[in-house]
N, C-alpha and C positions, 0 to 999 in steps of 0.2 A: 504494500500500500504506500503511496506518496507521503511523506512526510510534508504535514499543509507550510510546516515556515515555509517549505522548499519553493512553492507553488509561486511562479512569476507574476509582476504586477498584472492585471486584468486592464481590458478596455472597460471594463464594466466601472474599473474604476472612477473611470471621469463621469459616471451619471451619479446623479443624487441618490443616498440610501437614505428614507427617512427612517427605518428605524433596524441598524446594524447588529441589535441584539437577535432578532427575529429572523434575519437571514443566519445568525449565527448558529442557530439552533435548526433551520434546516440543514444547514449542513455538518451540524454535530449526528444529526438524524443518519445523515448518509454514510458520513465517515463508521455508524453502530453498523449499520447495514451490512457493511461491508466487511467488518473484522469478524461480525457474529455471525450471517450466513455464506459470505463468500460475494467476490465481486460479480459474478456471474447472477447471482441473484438483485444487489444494487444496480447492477445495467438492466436489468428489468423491469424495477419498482422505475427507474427513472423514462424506461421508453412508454410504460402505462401511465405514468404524470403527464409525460408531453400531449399522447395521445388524449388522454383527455382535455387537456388546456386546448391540442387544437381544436377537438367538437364541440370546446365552450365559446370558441370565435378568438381565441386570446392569440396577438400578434405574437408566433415566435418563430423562428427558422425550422425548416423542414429535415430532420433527418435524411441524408441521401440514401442511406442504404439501410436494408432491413434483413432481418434472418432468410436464411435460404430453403422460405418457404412458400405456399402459396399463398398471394395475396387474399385470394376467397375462401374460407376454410369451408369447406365438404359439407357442414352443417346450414350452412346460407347462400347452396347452390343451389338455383332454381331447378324445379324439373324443366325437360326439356321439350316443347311442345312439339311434339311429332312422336311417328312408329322408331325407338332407339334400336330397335331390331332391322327393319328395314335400311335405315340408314344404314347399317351396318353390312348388309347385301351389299348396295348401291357402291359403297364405300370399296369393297374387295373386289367388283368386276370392275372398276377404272383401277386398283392397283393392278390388276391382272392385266388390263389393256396394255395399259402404259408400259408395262415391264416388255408386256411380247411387241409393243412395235419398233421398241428403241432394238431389243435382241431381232426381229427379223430383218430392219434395217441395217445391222450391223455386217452381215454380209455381203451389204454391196459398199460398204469399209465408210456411212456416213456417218461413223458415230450416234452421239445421244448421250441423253443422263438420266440412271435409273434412280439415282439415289436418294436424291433432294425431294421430289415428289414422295417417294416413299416413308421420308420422315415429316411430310407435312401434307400427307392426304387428309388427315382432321381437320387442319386448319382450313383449308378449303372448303373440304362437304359440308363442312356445321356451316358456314355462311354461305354457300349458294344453297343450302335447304332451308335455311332459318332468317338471312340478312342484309342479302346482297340485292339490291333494288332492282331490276330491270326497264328497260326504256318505255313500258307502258304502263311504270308504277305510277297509282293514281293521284298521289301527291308530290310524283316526281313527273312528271310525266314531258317526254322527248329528251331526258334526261338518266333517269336513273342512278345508283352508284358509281362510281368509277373506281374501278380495280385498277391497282397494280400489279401484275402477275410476275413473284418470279423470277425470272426465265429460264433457269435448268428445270422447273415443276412443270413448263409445258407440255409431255406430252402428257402429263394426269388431265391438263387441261382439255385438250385433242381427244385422250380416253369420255370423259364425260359428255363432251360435243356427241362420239361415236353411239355411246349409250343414248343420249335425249333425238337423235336420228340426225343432227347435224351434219356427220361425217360419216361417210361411209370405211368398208375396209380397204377397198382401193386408193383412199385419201392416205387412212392410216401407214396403206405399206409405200406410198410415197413421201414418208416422214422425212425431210431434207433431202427430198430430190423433186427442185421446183422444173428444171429446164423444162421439161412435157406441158407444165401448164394445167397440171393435177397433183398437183404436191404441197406440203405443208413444210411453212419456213419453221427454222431448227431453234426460232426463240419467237416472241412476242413481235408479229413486227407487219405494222397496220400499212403499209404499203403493201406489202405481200399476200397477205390475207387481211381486206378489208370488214370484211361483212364482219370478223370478230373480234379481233384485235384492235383496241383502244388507245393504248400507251405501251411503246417500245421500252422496254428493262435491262433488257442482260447487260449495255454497258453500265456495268458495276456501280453505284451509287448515281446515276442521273434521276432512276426510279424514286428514292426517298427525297431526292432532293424539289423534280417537278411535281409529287404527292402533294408537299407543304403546300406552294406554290398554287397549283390547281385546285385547292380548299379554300386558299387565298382568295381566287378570281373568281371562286364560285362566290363567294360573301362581297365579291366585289360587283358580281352583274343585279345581285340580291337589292346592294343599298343605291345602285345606281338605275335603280328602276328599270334594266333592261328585261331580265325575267328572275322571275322567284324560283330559286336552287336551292330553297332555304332545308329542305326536306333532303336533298340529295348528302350522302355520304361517304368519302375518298377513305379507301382502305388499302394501304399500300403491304406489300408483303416482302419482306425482306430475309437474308442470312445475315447470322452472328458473325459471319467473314464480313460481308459485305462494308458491313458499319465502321471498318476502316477505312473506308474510302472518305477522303475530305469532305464531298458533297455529300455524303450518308447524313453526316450532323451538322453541316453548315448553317441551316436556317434552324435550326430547333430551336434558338431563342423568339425568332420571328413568331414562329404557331404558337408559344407560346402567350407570348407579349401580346398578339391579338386575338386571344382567346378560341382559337380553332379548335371546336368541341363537336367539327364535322368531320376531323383527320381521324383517322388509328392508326398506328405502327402494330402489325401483326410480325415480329423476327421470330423465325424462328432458329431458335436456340440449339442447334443438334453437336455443338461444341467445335465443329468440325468446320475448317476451309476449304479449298483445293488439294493442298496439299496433306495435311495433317490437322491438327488443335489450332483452336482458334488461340487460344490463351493456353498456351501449354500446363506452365505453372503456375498461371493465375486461376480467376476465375472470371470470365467475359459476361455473365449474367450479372454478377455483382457491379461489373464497372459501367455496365449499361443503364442498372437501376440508378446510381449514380450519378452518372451524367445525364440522364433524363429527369429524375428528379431536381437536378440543380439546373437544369433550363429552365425548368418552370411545368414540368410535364404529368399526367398519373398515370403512373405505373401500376401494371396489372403483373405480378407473376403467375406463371402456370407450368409450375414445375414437375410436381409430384402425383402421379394416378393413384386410384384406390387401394390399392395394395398397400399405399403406403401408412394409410390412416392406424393401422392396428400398430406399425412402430413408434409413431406419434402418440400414441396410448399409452404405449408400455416405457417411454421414456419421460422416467419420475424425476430426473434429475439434469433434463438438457443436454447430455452427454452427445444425443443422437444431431441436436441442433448443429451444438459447435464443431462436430466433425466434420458435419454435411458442410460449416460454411469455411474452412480448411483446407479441405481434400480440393487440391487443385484438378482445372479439367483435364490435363490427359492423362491423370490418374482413375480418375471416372471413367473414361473412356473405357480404360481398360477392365474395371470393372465388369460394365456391360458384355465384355468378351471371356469371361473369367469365369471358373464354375464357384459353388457355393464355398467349398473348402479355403482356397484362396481370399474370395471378401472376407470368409470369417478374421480370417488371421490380417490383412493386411489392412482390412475398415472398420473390423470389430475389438479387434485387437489392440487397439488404441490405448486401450483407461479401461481400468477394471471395471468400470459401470456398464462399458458396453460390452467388454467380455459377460455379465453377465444378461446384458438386454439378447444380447447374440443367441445365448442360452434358450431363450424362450421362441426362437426360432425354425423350424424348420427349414432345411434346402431346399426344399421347393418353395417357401416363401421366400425365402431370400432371392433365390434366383428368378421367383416371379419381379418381385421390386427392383433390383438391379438390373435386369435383362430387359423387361419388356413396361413396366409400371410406369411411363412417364405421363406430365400433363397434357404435352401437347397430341398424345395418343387417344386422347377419353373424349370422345363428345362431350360427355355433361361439363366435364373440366373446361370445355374452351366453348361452348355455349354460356356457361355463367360470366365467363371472362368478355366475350361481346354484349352480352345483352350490360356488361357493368360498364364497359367502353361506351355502349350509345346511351346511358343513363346521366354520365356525368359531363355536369356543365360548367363552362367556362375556362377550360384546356382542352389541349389533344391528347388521348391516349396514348402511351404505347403499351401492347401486350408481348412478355417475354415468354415464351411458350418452350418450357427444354422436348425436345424429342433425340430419337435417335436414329445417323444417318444412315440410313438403308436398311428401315423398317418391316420387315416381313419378308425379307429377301432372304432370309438363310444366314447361316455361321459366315461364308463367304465374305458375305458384304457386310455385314450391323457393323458400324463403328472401325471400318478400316480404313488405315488413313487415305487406298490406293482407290476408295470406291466412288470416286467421284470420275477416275480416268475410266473406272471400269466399264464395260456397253450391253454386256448379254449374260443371262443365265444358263446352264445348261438344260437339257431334256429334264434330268432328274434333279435339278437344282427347281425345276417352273411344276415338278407334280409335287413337293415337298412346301412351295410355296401354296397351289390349290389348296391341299388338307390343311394349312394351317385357317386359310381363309374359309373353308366350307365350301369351294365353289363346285357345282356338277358340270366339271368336264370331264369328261371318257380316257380313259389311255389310248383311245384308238383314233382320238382325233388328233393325235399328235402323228402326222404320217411325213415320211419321212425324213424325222427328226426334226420339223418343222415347228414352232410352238404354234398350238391357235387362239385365233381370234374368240374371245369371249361374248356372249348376248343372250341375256333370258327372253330373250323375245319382243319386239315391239309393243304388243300388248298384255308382257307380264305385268305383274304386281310392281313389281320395282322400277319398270317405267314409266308407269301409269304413276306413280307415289312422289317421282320426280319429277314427271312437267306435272302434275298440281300445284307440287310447292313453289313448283320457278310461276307458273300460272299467278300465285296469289302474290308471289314478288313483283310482278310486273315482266313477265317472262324473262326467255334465252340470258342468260350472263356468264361471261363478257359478250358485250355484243357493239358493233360498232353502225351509228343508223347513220346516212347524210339521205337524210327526206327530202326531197325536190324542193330548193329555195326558192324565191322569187328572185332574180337576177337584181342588187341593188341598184335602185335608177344613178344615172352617171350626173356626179356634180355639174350644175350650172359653167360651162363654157370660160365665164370671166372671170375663174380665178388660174385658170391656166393661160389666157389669153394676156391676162394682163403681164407676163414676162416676154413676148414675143416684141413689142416695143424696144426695149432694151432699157437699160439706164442713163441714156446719158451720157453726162460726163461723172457722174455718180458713179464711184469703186463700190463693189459688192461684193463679197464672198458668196460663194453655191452654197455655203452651208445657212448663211444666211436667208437667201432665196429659198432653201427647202422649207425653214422654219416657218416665212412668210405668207409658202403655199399651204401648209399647213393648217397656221392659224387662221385662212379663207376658208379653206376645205373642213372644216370643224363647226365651223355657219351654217353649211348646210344642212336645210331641213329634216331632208331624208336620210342622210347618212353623217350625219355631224357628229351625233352620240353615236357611234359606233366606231367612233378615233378611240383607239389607246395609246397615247404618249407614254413611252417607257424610257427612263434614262436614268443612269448609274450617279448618280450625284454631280453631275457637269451640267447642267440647266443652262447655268449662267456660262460659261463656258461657249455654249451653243448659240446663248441669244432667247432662252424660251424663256427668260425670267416675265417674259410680255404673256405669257401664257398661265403664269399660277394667278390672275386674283382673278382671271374672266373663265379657266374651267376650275381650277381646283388641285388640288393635291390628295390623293386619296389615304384616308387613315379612317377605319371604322367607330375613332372616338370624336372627330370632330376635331375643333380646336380647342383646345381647354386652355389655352395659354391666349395672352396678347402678345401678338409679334412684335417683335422689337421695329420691325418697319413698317408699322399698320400704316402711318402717316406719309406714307408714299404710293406714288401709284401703279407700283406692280410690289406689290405687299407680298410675301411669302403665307398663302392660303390652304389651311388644309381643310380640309369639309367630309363629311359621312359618304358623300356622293360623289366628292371627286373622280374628274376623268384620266388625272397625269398619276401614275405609277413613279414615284423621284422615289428607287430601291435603296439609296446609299451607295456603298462604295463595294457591291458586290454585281458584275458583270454575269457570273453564273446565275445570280437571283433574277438577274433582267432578263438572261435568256430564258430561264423558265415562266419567265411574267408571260414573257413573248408566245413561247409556247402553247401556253394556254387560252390565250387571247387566239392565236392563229387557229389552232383545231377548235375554237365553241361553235364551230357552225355544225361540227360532227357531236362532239362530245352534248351539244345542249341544244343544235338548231337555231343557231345564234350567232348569227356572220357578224365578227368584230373583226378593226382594220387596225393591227396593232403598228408602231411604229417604235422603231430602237436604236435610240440615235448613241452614240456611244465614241471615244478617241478610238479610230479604226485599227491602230494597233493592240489596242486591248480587247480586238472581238475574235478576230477568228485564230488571231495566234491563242488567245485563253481558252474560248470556247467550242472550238471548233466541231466537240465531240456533241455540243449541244449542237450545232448547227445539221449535224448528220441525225441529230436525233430528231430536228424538228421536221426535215425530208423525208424520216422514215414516216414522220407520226402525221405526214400529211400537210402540215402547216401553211398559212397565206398568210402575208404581211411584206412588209418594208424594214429590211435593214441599214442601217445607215452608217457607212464610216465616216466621224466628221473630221476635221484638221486632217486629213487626210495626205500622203506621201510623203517621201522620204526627207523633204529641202523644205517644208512650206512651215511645217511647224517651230518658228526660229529658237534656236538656245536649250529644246530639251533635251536634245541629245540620245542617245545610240536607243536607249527604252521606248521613247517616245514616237521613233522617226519611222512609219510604213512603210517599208516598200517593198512588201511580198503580201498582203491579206487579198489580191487577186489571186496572187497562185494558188495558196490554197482554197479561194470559194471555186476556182475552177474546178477542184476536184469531184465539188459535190452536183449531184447530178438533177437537182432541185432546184441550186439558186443559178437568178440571172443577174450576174455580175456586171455592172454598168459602170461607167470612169467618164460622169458628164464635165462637158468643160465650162458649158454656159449657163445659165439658170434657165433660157428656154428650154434647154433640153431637159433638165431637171424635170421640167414640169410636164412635158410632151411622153418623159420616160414614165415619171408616175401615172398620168394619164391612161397611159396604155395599161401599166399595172392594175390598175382599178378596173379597167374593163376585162381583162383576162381572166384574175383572181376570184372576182368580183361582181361582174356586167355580162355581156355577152360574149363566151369566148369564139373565135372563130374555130370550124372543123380542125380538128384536129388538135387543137393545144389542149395543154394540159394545165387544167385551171391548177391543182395540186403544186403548185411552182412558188419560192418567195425570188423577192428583187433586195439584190446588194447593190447599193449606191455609195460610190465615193465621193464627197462632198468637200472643198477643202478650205481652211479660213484665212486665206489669202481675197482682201481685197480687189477687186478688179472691174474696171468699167465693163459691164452687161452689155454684146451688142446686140442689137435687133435679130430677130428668127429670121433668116435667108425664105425667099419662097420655095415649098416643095422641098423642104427636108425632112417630114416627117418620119416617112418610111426607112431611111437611112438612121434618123437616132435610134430607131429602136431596133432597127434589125443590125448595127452598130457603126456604120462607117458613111460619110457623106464628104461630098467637097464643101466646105465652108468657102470658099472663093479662089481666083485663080490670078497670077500674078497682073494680069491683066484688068479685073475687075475691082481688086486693091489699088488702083490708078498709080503703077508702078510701070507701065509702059515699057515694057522690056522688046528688043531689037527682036525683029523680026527671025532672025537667026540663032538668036542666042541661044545656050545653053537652058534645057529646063528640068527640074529636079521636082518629085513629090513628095511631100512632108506631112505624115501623120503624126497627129498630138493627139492627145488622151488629156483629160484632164487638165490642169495645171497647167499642162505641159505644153499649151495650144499655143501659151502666149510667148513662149520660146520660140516657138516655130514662127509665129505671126513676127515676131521681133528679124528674128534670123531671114525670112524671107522680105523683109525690107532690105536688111544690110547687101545679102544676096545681088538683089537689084541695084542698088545705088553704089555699092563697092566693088562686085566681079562681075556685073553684067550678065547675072544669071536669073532666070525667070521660073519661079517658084510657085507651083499648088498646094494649098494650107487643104488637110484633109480632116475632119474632125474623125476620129475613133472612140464612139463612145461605150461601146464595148469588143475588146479583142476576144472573150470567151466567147461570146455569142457568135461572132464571126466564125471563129474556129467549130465552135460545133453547126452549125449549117454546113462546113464545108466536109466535115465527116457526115454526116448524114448522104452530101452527095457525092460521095466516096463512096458510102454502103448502098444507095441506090442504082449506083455504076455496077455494083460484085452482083445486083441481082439484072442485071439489062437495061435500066431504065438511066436513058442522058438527060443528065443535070448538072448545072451548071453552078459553082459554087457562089454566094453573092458579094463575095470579096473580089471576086474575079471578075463575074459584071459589075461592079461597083469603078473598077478601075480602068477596066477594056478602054483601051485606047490611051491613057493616059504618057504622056512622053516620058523620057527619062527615069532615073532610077527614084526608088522608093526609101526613102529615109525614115524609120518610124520612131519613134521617140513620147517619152512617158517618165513620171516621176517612182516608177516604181524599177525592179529590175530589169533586166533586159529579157527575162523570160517571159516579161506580159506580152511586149507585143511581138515575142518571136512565134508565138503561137498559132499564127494568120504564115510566116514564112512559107512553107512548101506550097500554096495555092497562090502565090505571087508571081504571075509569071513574068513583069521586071526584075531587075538586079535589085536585090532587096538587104538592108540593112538595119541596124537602131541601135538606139544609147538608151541608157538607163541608169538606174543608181544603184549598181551591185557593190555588197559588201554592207558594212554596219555603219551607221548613222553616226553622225556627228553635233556639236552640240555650236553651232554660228550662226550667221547672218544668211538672209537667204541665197542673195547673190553668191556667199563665200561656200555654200554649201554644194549649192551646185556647178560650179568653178570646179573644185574637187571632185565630184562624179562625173564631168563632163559631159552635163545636158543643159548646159546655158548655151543663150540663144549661138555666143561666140564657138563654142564648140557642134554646136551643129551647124552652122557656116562652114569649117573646117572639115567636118563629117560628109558634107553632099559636097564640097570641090573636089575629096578624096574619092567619091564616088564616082563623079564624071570625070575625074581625071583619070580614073583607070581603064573609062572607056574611051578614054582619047579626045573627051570631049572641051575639057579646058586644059592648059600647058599642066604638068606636072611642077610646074615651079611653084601655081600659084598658091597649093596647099604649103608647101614652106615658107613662103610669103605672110601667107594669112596666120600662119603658128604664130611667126615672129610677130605681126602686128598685134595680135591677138594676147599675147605676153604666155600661151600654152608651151 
């Protein structure tokens, strides 16, 4: 025991004690406690004080952690309303499915995962039989639950689809073999199979982290009057691996802080990773109570099945508690795999107390409880644990459910650390699995050592007993619906029109001109409330500070404060109904805002147009894996990179400076990557967006598509929209003018060179092709490129259409036909952007860029250094034509030297 002088001063000390006698004798009380019954009993009397103090309402700090047991004790679990027999049928022909299609498909060598579903087929059945909302539930209704499945439990998923007549067994034995165009993708993935699939998971922690998020925006279309989701409930399902992934716990203070009492974390707990233990010599349940409790979270555990109850009886003195919260997990583990002689001596054998609780044991109790007795195995154990999740209000749940990985599979698999790589069972590893489940399959339907397919019949009991329950949920779950929208009518004309003027002698930034379009396009009648401004704490940054007092800053409490700039006229506003998302300083939180906002037309029949404006270096290099998730999951909106390229952003230096977030959205096969240079085009490209995404698409596109726009905050006079360049902004390349119609008047003979800019990059060219004229007597076409991806794939497209016979003709290629001289392209990003468009060039083709890492100067000095100022592309197209013999080869030595290069 402490010796109390020992005990360091207290923070408590700096509060007032009115009366020090009175606390002295509580804690005379405690110090008795603990010499007369033992500390073990003192930490008890004091966790029943707390607890009581907390159900008397009294302010005190939450214990993080609690004994390693379950939070519902067995005594004040509800019955379960349904046939617990039948479930329990339903339950063993989707393990039996799932195990045989991962093992028949393992033959044609696509893998699968037996294992995961196996230890969390409860967690599932009890919520799609008891909880899981479907899209015609009646207080949900074109909405329903939203699950996160997963994704190694998908083919239990797939099995249950096969059971309720979803899928057939041809579907099944195309388990990851889509090319035919009858097959099932090998995770969760609503591109691939739309009708079912709702939210992509397998990349490891995106699922908990867009869970938070899509709770978030369901409370956000709630208070925003768009529609009532108030009913609907996000159940994400996660592994005890999993939750080390950064984004697993990134937002957990967020759901908590706004009271998301529509979320539940279902993890379940089977100890085990990829590899081996989650927490070898820890324990991962205990650290997750922890840190769920200390976000702000209630925590369910669901450890222990009924077998356990009779040891929890017979332990009169705790002994059994404090082992169970000790014994590290890959010591448990081993348990599980252990027979009864072994536990005794190595988990009983502890403390004479449980040498004697042991005692009162039988081996086949013991190995019923260690082997097979967990919570996350027991319907009733994870029905009380949901029905206490959707009971309690004003947090998110999480449930920690332990099971064990690879559940009913045999000695083979329970609890090996190899069973996650593992893909098939044997003949007599799948009739060893049958008997244990009950199921009536024959020996003889296993022909030629084939496993078979499972099915009591369309109109047995057990199918019949499952579509009622989905019937009274609101049917089929997961289920993905997009119900014939109405096409939203296309904004009023004048607010795109009004860029086509130009500015004047007025300097503008394009990021600036987006914002402007913006803040028109949010006027609108019809589609105004269906903006989502999304932006990572740069508002001001961007210019949208014009945007908090006229829509809002969305926070579900209001403003309860007075802003310190009420007295101005763009006041920092927050409201119940705000329409701006300002996430702070977290870019994965934005993408998943995004996320959620781009799929409501599927997930809730509710077309929102979200927008994410963001420093475009901090988008696709951070989140890229969210950008492939928002492609999978279907998503429509507008990405934005603002301060955009590598030279524009002056003084931040090598972190800060873009010039690759084209090459990577190029990859994805979603976004339409756009590098506008003028604010019309800005607005002609969103345009079209709208109409695509949105409006009426023409045959053939694929509304299922977002737009990446590079935006960048360089000042610069806006000129007037050229006539008849529409179709070149957006399909990505036009002549912005020729050296001729620039009134540069170039000799009838002279030398001509063509110069494509991107972005930024235009007014180098526009510079350069002056000097051009006036200094070498060369006659230059200024080309705008306002996307080189999009160029590039049309010109693959008519490459693939050429492999099947059909001539076409790339529109890069008619874009330039005829055009004189060589092709110079140039852009503020690397020289891989616009080398993209090279092979369908059929002049002598070239470009500059800004390869290598950023620098922290001036703009002119930045690009000096990368050599895409206007003076090195001067130098860039003499070197060009003078290799064609078309000006002397001296005069590019010339122009070095003039030039100081």
């Amino acid at each position: 025991m402490t010796d109390p002088s020992a005990i360091q001063p207290s923070e408590l000390d700096q509060l007032p004690d009115r009366d020090p006698e009175e606390t002295a004798e509580w804690q005379a009380s405690l110090d008795a406690v603990t010499q007369a019954a033992g500390p073990h009993r003192a930490a008890y009397l004091m966790r029943r004080t707390l607890e009581r103090a907390e159900g008397a309402g009294l302010a005190l700090p939450k214990l993080l952690e609690t004994d390693y047991v379950n939070t519902i004790p067995t005594s004040a679990e509800p019955a379960v309303d349904g046939d617990e027999e039948m479930e329990r049928k339903i339950t063993a022909w989707n393990r039996w499915n799932a195990a045989a299609m991962v093992t028949r498909g393992s033959k044609h060598g696509v893998g699968g995962h037996i294992a995961t579903f196996a230890s969390a087929a409860w967690l599932y059945e009890t919520g799609f039989n008891h909880f899981f909302k479907g899209k015609e539930a009646q207080d949900a209704p074109g909405s329903g639950d939203q699950l996160y499945i997963q994704g190694h439990a998908s083919p239990g998923i797939y099995a249950r689809a096969f059971l309720d007549g979803r899928l057939n067994e041809t579907q099944l034995d195309n388990f990851r073999q889509e090319a035919g165009g009858n097959g099932l993708p090998s995770y969760p993935h609503p591109r691939r199979l739309p009708w079912l699939w709702e939210f992509p998971t397998v990349s490891m922690g995106l699922g908990p982290l867009s869970a938070i998020y899509q709770a978030r925006f369901n409370r956000y279309l709630t208070n925003r009057g768009i529609k009532d989701v108030s009913a609907s409930h996000v159940w994400a399902f996660l592994g005890d691996g999993e939750m080390d992934e950064p984004e697993s716990t990134a937002a957990l203070a967020l759901a908590a802080r706004e009271g998301l009492d529509n979320l539940t974390y279902v993890i379940n707990c089977n100890l085990q990773r990829l590899d081996g233990p989650v927490r070898a010599n820890f324990r991962v349940v205990q650290e997750l109570e922890a840190q769920f409790r200390g976000a702000g979270w209630n925590v369910i555990k669901v450890l222990w099945g009924n077998a356990w109850d009779e040891l929890f009886r017979l332990d009169t003195t705790g002994a059994l508690v404090r082992r169970l919260r000790e014994v590290p997990d890959a010591q448990f583990q081993t348990y599980a795999t252990r027979d009864a002689a072994y536990i005794r001596e190595h988990f009983f054998g502890s403390e004479p107390s449980l040498v004697e609780l042991g005692k009162l044991l039988s081996d086949d109790k013991i190995s019923e409880c260690f082997h097979l007795s967990r919570g996350g195995h027991e319907a009733r154990k994870v029905y009380a644990a949901y029905r206490a999740a959707l009971t309690h209000k004003g947090a998110p749940t999480v449930i920690l459910a332990q099971t064990v990985k690879g559940f009913t599979l045999g000695k083979g698999f329970a609890s090996k650390n190899a069973n996650h790589q593992m893909k098939k069972l044997s003949v007599d590893e799948f009739k060893d699995m049958r008997d244990l489940l009950g199921l009536p399959i024959p020996d003889s339907a296993f022909v030629d050592g084939q496993v078979p397919y499972g099915h009591p019949g369309a109109d047995s009991p057990e199918v019949r007993y499952l579509q009622e329950r989905r019937a009274a949920l609101g049917g089929p779950a997961p289920a993905r619906r997009t119900q014939p929208l109405a096409p939203l009518p296309a904004p009023a004309d004048k607010a795109f029109a009004s860029f086509d003027k130009g500015s004047g002698s007025q300097s503008i930034a394009t990021t600036m001109a987006f914002v402007r379009l913006v803040k028109d396009l949010v006027r609108d009648k019809e589609s105004g409330k269906r903006w989502v401004p999304i932006v990572p704490d740069e508002a001001r940054t961007f210019g949208m500070e014009s945007l908090f007092p006229s829509l809002g800053i969305y926070s579900p409490k209001g403003q309860t404060y007075e802003p310190v700039d009420r007295d101005q006229l763009m006041y920092y506003k927050e409201a119940k109904d705000g329409q701006i998302l300002n996430e702070g300083i977290t870019e994965a939180g934005s993408m998943a805002d995004f996320i959620a906002a781009s799929t409501s037309y599927a997930t809730h029949g509710e077309v929102m147009i979200p927008f994410y404006i963001f420093y475009s270096m901090f988008g696709w290099q951070r989140t890229a894996d969210q950008m492939w998730q928002l492609g999978d999951q279907l998503g429509r909106g507008f990405l934005v990179g603002a301060t955009a390229g590598r030279t524009t952003l002056t003084g931040e230096g090598l972190q800060h400076a873009d010039g690759h977030s084209p090459v990577i959205a190029a990859t994805n096969p979603a976004a339409l990557s756009y590098d506008p240079a003028f604010a019309y085009e800005v607005a002609a490209i969103v345009k079209d967006g709208l109409r695509r995404m949105y409006g009426e698409a023409a045959p053939g596109e694929d509304q299922n598509v977002f737009y990446y726009l590079t935006v960048y905050n360089e000042p610069m006079p806006q000129p007037a929209k050229p006539a008849g360049v529409d179709e070149g902004i957006v399909r990505g390349l036009y002549r912005f003018n020729t050296a001729e119609s620039a009134g540069l008047s170039p000799a009838a003979d002279a030398a001509r060179v063509q110069l494509l800019g991107s972005g930024t990059a235009i007014h180098w060219t526009l510079a350069a092709q002056k000097m051009l004229a006036e200094e070498w007597g060369v006659a230059a076409d200024v080309w705008s490129a306002t996307s080189w991806t999009e160029l590039r794939r049309d010109a693959l497209e008519a490459d693939e259409a050429l492999l099947r016979g059909e001539e076409r003709t790339p529109y890069v290629r008619q874009a330039l036909e005829g055009a004189q001289g060589p092709v110079l392209a140039v852009s503020d990003y690397m020289r891989q952007v616009p080398d993209q468009i090279a092979q369908w060039v059929e002049q002598d083709y070239s470009s500059l860029g800004a390869d290598g890492f950023g620098l922290s100067d001036t703009r002119d000095a930045a690009r000096r250094h990368f050599g895409v100022d206007a003076e090195s592309i001067v130098v860039a197209a003499l070197a060009q034509l003078a290799r064609r013999g078309e000006v002397p080869a001296s005069a590019v030595k010339e122009a070095r030297a003039k030039y100081g290069l």
